[in-house]
TITOR-598957 format. One record per atom (N, C-alpha, C): residue in three letters; atom name; z, x, y. Coordinates in steps of 0.1 Angstrom, whole numbers. Atoms other than C-alpha are relative to their C-alpha. Example, Ala and Ser with C-alpha at 12.3 -4.5 7.8 and 13.67 -1.06 7.14 Angstrom:
% TITOR-598957
<atom><type>ALA</type><atom>N</atom><w>0</w><u>9</u><v>-12</v></atom>
<atom><type>ALA</type><atom>CA</atom><w>78</w><u>123</u><v>-45</v></atom>
<atom><type>ALA</type><atom>C</atom><w>0</w><u>9</u><v>12</v></atom>
<atom><type>SER</type><atom>N</atom><w>0</w><u>-9</u><v>-11</v></atom>
<atom><type>SER</type><atom>CA</atom><w>71</w><u>137</u><v>-11</v></atom>
<atom><type>SER</type><atom>C</atom><w>8</w><u>-8</u><v>11</v></atom>
//
This chain:
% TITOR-598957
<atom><type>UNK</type><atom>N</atom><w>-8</w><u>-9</u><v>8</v></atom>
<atom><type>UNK</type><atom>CA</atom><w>-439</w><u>-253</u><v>-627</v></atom>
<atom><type>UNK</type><atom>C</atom><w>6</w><u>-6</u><v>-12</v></atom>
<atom><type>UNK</type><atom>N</atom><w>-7</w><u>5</u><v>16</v></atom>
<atom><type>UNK</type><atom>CA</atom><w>-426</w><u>-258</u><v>-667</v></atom>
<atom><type>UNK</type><atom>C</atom><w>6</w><u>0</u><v>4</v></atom>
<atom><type>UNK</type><atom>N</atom><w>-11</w><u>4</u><v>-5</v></atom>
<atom><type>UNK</type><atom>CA</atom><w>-395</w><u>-255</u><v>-654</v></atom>
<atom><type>UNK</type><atom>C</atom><w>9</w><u>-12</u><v>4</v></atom>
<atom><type>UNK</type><atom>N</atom><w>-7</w><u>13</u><v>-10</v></atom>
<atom><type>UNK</type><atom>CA</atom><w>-391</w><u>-281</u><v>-629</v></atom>
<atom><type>UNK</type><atom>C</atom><w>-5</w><u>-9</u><v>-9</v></atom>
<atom><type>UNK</type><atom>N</atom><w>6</w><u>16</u><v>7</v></atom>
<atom><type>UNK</type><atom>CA</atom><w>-408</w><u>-307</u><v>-652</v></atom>
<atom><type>UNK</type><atom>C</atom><w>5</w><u>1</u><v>-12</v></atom>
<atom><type>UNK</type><atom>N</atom><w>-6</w><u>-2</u><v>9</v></atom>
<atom><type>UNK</type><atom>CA</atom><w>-388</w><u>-297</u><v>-681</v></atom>
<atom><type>UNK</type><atom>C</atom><w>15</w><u>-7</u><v>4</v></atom>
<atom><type>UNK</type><atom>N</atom><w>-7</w><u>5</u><v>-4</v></atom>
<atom><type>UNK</type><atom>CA</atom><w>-357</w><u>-303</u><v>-660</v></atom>
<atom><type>UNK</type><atom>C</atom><w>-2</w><u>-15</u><v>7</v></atom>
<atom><type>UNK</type><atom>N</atom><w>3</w><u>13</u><v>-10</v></atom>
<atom><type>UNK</type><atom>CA</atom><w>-369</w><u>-336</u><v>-639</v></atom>
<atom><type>UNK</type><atom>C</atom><w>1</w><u>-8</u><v>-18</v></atom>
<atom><type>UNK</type><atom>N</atom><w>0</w><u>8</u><v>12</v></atom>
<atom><type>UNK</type><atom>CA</atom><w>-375</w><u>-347</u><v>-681</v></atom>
<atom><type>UNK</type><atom>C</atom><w>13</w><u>1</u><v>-2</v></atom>
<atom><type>UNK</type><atom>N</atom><w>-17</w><u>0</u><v>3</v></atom>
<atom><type>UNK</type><atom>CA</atom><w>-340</w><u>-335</u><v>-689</v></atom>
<atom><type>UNK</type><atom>C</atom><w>11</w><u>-13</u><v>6</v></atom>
<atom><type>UNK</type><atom>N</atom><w>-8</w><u>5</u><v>-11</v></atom>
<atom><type>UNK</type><atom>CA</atom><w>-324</w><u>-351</u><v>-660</v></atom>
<atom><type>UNK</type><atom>C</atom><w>0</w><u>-14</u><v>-7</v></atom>
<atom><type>UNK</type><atom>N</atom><w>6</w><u>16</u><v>0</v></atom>
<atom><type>UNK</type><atom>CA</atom><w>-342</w><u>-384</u><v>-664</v></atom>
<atom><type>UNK</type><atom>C</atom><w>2</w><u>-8</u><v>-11</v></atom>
<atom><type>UNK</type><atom>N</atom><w>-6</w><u>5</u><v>7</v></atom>
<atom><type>UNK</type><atom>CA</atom><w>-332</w><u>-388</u><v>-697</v></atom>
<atom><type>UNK</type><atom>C</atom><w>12</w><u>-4</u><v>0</v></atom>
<atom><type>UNK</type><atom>N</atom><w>-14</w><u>-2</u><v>5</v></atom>
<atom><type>UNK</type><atom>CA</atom><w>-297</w><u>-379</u><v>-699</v></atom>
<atom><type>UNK</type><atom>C</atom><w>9</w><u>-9</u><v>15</v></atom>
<atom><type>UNK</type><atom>N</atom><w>-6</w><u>8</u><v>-10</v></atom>
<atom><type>UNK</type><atom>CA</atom><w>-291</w><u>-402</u><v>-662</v></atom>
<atom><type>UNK</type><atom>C</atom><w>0</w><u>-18</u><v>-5</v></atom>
<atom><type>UNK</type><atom>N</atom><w>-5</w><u>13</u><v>-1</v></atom>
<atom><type>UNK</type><atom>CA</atom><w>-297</w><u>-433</u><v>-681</v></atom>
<atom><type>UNK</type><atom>C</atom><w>14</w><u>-2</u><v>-1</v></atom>
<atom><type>UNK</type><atom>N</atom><w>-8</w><u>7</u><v>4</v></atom>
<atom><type>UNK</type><atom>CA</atom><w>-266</w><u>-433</u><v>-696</v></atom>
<atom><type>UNK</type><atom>C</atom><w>16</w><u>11</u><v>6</v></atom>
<atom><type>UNK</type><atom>N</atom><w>-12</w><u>-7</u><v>0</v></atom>
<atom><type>UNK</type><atom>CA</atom><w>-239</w><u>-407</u><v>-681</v></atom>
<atom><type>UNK</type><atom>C</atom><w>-3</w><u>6</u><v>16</v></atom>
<atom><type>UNK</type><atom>N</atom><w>2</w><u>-5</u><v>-13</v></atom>
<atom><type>UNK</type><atom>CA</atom><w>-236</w><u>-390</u><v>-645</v></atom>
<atom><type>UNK</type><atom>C</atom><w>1</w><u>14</u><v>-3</v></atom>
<atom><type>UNK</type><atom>N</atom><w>5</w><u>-15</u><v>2</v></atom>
<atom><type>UNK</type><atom>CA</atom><w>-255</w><u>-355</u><v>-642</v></atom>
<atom><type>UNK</type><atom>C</atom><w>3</w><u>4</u><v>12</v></atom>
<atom><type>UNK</type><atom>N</atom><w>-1</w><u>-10</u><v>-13</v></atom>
<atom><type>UNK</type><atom>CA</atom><w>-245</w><u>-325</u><v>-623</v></atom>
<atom><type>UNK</type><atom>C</atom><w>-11</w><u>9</u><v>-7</v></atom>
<atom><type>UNK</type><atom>N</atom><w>6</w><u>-15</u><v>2</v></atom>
<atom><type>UNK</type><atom>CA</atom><w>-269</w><u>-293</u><v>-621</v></atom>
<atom><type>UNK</type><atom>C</atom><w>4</w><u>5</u><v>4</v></atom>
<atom><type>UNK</type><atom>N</atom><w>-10</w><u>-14</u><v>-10</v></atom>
<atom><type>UNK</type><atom>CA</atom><w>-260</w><u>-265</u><v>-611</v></atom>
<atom><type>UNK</type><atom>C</atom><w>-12</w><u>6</u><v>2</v></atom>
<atom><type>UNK</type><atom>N</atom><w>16</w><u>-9</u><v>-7</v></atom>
<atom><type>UNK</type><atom>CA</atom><w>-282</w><u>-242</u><v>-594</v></atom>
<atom><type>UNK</type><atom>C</atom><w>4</w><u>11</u><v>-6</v></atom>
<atom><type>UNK</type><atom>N</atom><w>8</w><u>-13</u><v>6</v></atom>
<atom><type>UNK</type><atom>CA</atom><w>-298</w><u>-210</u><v>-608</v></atom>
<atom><type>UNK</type><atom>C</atom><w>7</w><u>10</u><v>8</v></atom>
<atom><type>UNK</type><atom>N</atom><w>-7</w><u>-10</u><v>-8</v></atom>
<atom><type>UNK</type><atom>CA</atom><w>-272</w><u>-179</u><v>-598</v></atom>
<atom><type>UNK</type><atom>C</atom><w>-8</w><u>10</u><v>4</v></atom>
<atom><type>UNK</type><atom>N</atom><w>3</w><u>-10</u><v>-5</v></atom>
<atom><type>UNK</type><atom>CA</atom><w>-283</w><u>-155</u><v>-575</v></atom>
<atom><type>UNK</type><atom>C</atom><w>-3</w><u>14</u><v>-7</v></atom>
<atom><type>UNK</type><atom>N</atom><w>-3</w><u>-13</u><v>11</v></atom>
<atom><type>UNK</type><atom>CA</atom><w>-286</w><u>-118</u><v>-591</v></atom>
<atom><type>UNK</type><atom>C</atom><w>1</w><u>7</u><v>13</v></atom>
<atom><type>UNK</type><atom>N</atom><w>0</w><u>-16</u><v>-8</v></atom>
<atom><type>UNK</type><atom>CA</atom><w>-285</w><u>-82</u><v>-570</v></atom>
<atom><type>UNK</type><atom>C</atom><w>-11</w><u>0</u><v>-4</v></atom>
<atom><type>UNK</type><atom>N</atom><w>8</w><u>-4</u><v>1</v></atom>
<atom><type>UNK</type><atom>CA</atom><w>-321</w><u>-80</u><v>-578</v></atom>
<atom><type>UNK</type><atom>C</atom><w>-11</w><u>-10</u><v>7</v></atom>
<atom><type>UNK</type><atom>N</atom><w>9</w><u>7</u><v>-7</v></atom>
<atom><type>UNK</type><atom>CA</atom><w>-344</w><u>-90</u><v>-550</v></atom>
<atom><type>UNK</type><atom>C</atom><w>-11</w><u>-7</u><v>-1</v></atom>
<atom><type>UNK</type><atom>N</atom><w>12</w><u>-1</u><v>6</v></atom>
<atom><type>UNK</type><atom>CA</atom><w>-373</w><u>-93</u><v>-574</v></atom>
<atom><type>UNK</type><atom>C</atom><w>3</w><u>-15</u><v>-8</v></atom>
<atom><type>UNK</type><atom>N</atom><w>-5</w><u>10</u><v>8</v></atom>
<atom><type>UNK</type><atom>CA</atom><w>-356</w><u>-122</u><v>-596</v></atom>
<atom><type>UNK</type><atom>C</atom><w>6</w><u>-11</u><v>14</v></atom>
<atom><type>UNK</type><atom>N</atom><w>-5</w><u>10</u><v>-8</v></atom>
<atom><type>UNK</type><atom>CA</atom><w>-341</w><u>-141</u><v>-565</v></atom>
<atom><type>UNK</type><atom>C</atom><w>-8</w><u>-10</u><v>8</v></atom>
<atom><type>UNK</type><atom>N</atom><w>13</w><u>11</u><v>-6</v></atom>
<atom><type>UNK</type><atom>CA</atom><w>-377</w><u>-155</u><v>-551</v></atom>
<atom><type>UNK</type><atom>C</atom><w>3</w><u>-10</u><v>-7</v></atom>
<atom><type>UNK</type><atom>N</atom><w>0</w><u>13</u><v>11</v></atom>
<atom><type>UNK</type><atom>CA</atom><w>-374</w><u>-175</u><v>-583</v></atom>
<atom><type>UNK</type><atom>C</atom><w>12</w><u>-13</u><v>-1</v></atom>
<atom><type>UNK</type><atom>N</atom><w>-11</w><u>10</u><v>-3</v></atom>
<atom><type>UNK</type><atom>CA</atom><w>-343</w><u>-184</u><v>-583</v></atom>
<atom><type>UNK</type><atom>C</atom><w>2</w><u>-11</u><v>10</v></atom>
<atom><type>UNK</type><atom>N</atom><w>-2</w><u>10</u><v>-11</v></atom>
<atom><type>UNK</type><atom>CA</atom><w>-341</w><u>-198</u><v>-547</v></atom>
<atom><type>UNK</type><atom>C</atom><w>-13</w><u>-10</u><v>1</v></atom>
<atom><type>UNK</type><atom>N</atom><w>8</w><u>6</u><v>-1</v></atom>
<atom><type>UNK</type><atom>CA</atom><w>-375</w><u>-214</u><v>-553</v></atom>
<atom><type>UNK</type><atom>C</atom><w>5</w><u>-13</u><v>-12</v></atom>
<atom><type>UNK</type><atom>N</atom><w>-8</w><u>9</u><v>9</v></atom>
<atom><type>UNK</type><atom>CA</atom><w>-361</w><u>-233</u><v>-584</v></atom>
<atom><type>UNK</type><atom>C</atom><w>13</w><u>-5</u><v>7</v></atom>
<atom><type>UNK</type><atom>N</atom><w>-5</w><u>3</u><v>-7</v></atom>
<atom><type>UNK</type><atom>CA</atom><w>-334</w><u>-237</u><v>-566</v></atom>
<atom><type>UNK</type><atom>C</atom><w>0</w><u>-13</u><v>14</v></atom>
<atom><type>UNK</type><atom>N</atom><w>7</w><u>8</u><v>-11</v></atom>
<atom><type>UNK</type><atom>CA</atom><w>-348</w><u>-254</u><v>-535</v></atom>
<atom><type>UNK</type><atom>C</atom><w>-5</w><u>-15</u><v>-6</v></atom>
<atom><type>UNK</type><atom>N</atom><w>-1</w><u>9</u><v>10</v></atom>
<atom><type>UNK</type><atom>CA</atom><w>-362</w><u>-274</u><v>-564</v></atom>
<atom><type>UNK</type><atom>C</atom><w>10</w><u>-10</u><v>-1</v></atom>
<atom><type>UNK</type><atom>N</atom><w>-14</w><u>7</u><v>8</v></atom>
<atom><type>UNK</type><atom>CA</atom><w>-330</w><u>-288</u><v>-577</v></atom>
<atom><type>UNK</type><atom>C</atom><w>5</w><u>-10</u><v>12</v></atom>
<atom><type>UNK</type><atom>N</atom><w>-7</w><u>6</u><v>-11</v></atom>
<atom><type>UNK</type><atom>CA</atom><w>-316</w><u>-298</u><v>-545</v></atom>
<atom><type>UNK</type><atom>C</atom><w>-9</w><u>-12</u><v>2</v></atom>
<atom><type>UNK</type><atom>N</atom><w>2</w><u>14</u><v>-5</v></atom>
<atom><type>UNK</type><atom>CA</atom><w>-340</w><u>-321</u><v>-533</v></atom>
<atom><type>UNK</type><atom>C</atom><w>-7</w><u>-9</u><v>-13</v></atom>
<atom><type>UNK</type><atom>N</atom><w>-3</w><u>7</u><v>8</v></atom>
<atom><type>UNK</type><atom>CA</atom><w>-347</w><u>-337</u><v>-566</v></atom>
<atom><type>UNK</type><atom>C</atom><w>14</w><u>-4</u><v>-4</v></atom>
<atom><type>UNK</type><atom>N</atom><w>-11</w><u>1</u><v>-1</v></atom>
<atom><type>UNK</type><atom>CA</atom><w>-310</w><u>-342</u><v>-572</v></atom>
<atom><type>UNK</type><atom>C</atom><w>4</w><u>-7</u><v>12</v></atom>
<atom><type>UNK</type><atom>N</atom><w>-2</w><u>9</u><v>-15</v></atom>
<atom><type>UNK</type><atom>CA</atom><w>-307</w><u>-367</u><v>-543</v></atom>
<atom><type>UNK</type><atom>C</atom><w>11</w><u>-8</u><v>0</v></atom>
<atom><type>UNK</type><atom>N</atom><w>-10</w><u>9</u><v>-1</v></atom>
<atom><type>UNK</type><atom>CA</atom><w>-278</w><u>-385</u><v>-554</v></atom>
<atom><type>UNK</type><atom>C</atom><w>3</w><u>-13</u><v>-7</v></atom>
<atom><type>UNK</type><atom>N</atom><w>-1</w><u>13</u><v>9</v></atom>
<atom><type>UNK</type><atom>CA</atom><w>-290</w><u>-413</u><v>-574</v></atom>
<atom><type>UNK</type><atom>C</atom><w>-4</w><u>5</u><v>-14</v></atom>
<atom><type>UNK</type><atom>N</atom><w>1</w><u>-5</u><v>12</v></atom>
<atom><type>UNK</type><atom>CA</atom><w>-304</w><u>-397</u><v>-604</v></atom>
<atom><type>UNK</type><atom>C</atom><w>10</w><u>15</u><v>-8</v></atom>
<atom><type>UNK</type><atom>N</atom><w>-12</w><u>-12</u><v>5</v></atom>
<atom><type>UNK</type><atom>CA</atom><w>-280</w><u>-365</u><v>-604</v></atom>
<atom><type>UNK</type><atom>C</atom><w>3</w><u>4</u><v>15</v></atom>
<atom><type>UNK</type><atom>N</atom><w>-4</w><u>-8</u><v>-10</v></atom>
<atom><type>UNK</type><atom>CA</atom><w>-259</w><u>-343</u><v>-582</v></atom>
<atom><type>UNK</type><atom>C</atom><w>1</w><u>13</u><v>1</v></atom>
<atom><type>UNK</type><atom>N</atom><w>-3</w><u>-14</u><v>-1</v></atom>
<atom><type>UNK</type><atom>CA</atom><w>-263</w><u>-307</u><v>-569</v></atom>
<atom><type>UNK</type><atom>C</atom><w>9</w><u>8</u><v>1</v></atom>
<atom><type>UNK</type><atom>N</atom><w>-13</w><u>-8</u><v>-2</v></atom>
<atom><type>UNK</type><atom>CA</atom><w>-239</w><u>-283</u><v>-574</v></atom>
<atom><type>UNK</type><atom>C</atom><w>-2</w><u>13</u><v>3</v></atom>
<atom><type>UNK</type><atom>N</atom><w>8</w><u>-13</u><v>-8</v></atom>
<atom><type>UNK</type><atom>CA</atom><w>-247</w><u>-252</u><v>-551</v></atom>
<atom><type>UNK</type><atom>C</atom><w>11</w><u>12</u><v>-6</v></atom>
<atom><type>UNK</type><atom>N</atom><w>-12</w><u>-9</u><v>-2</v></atom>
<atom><type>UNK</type><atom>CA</atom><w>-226</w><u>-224</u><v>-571</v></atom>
<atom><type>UNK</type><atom>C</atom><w>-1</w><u>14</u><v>5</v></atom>
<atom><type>UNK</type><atom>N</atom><w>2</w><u>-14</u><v>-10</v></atom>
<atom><type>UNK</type><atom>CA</atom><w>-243</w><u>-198</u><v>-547</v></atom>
<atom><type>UNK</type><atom>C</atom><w>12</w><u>1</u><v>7</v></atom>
<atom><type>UNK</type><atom>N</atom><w>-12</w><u>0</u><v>-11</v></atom>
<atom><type>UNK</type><atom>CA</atom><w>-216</w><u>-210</u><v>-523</v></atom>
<atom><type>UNK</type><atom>C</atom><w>13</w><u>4</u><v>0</v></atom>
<atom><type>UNK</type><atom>N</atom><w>-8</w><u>-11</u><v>5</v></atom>
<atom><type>UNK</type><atom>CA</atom><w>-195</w><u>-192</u><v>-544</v></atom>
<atom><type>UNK</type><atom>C</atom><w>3</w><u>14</u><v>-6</v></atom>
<atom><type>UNK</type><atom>N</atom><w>1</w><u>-13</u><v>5</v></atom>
<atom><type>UNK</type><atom>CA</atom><w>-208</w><u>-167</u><v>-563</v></atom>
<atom><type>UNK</type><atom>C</atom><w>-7</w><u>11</u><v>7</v></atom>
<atom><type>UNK</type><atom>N</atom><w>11</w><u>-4</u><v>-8</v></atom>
<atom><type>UNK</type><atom>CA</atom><w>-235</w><u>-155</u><v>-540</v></atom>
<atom><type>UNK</type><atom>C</atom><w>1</w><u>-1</u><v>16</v></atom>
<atom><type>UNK</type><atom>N</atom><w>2</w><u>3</u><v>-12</v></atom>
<atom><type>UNK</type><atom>CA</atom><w>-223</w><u>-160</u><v>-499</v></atom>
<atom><type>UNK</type><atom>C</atom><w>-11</w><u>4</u><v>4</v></atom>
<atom><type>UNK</type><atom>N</atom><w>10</w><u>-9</u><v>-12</v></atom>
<atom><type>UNK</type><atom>CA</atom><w>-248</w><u>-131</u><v>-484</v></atom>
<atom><type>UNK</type><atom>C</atom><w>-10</w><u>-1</u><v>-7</v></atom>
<atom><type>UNK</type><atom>N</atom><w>19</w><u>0</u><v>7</v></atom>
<atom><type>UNK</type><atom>CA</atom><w>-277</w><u>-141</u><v>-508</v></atom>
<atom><type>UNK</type><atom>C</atom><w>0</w><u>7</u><v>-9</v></atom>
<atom><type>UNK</type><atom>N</atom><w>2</w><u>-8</u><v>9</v></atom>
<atom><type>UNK</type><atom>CA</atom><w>-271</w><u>-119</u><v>-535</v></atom>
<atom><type>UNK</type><atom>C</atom><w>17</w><u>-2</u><v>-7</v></atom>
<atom><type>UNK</type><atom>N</atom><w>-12</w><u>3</u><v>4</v></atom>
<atom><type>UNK</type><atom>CA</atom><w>-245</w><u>-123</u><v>-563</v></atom>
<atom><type>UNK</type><atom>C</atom><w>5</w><u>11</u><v>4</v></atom>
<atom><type>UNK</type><atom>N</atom><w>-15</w><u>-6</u><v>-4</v></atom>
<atom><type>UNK</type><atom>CA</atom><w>-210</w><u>-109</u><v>-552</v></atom>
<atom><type>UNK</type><atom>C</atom><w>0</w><u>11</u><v>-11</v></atom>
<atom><type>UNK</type><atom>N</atom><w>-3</w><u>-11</u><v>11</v></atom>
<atom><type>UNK</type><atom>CA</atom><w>-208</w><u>-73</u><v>-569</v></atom>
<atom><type>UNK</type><atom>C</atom><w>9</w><u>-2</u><v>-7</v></atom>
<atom><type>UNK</type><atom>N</atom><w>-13</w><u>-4</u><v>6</v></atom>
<atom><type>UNK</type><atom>CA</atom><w>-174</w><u>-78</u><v>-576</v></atom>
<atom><type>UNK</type><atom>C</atom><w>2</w><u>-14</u><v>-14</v></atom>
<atom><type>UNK</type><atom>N</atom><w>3</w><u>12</u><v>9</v></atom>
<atom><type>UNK</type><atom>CA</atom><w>-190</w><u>-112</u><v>-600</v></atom>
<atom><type>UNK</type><atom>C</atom><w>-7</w><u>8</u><v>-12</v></atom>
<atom><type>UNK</type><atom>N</atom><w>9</w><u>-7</u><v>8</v></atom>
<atom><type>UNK</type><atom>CA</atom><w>-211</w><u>-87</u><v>-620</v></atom>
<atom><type>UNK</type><atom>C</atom><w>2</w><u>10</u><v>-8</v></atom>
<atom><type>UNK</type><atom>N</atom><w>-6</w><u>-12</u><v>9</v></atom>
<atom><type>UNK</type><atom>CA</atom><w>-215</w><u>-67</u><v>-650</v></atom>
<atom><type>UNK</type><atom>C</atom><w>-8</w><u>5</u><v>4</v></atom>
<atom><type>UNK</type><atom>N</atom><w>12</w><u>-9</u><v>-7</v></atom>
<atom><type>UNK</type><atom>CA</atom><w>-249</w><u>-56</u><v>-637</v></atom>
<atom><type>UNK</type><atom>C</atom><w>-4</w><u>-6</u><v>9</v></atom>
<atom><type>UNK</type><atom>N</atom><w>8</w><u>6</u><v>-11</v></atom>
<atom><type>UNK</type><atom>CA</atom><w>-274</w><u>-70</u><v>-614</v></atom>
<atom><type>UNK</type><atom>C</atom><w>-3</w><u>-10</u><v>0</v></atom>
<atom><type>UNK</type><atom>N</atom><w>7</w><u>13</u><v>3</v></atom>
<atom><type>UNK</type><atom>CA</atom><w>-279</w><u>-102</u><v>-631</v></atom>
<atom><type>UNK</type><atom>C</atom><w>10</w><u>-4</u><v>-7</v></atom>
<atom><type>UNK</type><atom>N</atom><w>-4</w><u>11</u><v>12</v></atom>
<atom><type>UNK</type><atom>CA</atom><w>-255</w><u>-113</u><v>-658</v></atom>
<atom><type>UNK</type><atom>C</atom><w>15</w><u>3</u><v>8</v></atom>
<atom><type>UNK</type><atom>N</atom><w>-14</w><u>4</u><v>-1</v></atom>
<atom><type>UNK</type><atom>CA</atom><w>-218</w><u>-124</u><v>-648</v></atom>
<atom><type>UNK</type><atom>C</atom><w>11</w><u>8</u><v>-7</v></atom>
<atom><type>UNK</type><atom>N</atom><w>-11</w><u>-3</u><v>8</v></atom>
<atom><type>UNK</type><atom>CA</atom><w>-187</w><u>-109</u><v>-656</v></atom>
<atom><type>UNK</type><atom>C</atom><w>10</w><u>-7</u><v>0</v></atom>
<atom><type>UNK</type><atom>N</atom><w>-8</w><u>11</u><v>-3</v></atom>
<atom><type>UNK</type><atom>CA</atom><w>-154</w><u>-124</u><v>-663</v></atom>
<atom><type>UNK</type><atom>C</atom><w>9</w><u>-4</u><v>14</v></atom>
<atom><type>UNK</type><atom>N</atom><w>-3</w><u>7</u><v>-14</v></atom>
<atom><type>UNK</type><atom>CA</atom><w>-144</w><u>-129</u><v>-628</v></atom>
<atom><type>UNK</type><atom>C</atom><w>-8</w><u>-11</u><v>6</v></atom>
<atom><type>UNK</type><atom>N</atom><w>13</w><u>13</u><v>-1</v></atom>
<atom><type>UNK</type><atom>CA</atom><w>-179</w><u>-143</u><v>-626</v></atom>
<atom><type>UNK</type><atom>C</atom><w>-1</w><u>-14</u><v>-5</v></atom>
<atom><type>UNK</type><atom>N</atom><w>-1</w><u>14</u><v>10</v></atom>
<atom><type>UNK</type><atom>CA</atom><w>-170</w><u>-167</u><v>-650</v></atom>
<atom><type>UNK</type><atom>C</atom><w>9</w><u>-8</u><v>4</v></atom>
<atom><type>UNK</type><atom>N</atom><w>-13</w><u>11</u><v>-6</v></atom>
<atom><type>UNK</type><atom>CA</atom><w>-138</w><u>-179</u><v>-638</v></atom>
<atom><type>UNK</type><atom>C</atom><w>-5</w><u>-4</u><v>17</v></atom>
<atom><type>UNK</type><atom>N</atom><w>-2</w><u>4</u><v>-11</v></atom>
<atom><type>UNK</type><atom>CA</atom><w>-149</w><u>-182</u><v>-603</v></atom>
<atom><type>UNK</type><atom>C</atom><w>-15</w><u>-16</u><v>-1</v></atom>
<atom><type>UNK</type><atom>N</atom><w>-1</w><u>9</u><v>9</v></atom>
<atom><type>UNK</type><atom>CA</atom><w>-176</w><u>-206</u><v>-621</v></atom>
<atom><type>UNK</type><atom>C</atom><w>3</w><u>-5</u><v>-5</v></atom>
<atom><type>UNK</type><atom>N</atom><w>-5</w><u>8</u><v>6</v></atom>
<atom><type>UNK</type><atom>CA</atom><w>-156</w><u>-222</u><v>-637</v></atom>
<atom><type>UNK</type><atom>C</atom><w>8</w><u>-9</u><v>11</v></atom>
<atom><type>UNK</type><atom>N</atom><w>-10</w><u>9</u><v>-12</v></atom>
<atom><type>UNK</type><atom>CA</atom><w>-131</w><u>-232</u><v>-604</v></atom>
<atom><type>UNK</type><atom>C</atom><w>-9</w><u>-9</u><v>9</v></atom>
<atom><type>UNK</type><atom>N</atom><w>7</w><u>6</u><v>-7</v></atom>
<atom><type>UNK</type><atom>CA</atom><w>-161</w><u>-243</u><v>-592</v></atom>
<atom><type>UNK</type><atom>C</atom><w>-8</w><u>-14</u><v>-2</v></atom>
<atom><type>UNK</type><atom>N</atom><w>2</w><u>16</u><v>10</v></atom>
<atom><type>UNK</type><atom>CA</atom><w>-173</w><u>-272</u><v>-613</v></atom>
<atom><type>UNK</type><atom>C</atom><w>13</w><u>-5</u><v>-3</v></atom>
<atom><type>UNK</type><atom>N</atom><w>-11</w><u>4</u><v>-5</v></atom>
<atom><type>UNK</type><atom>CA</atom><w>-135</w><u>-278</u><v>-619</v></atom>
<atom><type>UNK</type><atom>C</atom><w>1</w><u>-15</u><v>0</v></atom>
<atom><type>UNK</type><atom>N</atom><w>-5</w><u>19</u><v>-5</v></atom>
<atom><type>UNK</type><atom>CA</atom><w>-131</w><u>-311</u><v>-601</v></atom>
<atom><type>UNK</type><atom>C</atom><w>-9</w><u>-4</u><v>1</v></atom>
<atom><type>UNK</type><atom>N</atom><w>11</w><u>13</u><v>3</v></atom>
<atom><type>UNK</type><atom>CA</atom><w>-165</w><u>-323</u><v>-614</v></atom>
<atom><type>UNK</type><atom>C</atom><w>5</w><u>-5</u><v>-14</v></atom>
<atom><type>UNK</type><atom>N</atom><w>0</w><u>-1</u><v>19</v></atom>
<atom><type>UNK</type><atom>CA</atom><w>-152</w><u>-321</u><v>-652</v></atom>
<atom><type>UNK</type><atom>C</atom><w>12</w><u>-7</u><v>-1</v></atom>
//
């Protein structure tokens, strides 16, 4: 996937010299968009092992039941500002 090898190049650069977080790919309300996500996703995680960067799962907040949190949403996909601040508390005490 371009993706993953766009990111693994990203990463790989930017870990000589500073410690990388990712953050994982938010969930949406649209079932159709979420294969991808959680497959990029899945991605992240186990490249992100600890020595080259660290995963930062913000499903675990914005998304519990697999699907972002309506009450995070302006529609079915893009964040609203609740969305944002609850992102934001969640990186937080990496920053």
């Amino acid at each position: 996937m371009e993706t993953q090898a766009n990111i693994r190049h990203i990463v790989e650069v930017l870990s000589r010299g500073s410690k990388v977080y990712v953050q994982s790919l938010i969930l949406t309300r649209r079932s159709d968009l979420n294969r991808y996500v959680q497959v990029t996703n899945e991605f992240l995680q186990m490249f992100c092992d600890g020595k080259m960067c660290t995963y930062v799962d913000l499903n675990a907040r914005l998304a519990k039941d697999g699907m972002l949190n309506e009450s995070f949403a302006l529609d079915a996909v893009h964040l609203n500002e609740n969305g944002y601040l609850q992102w934001a508390a969640a990186i937080a005490p990496l920053i």
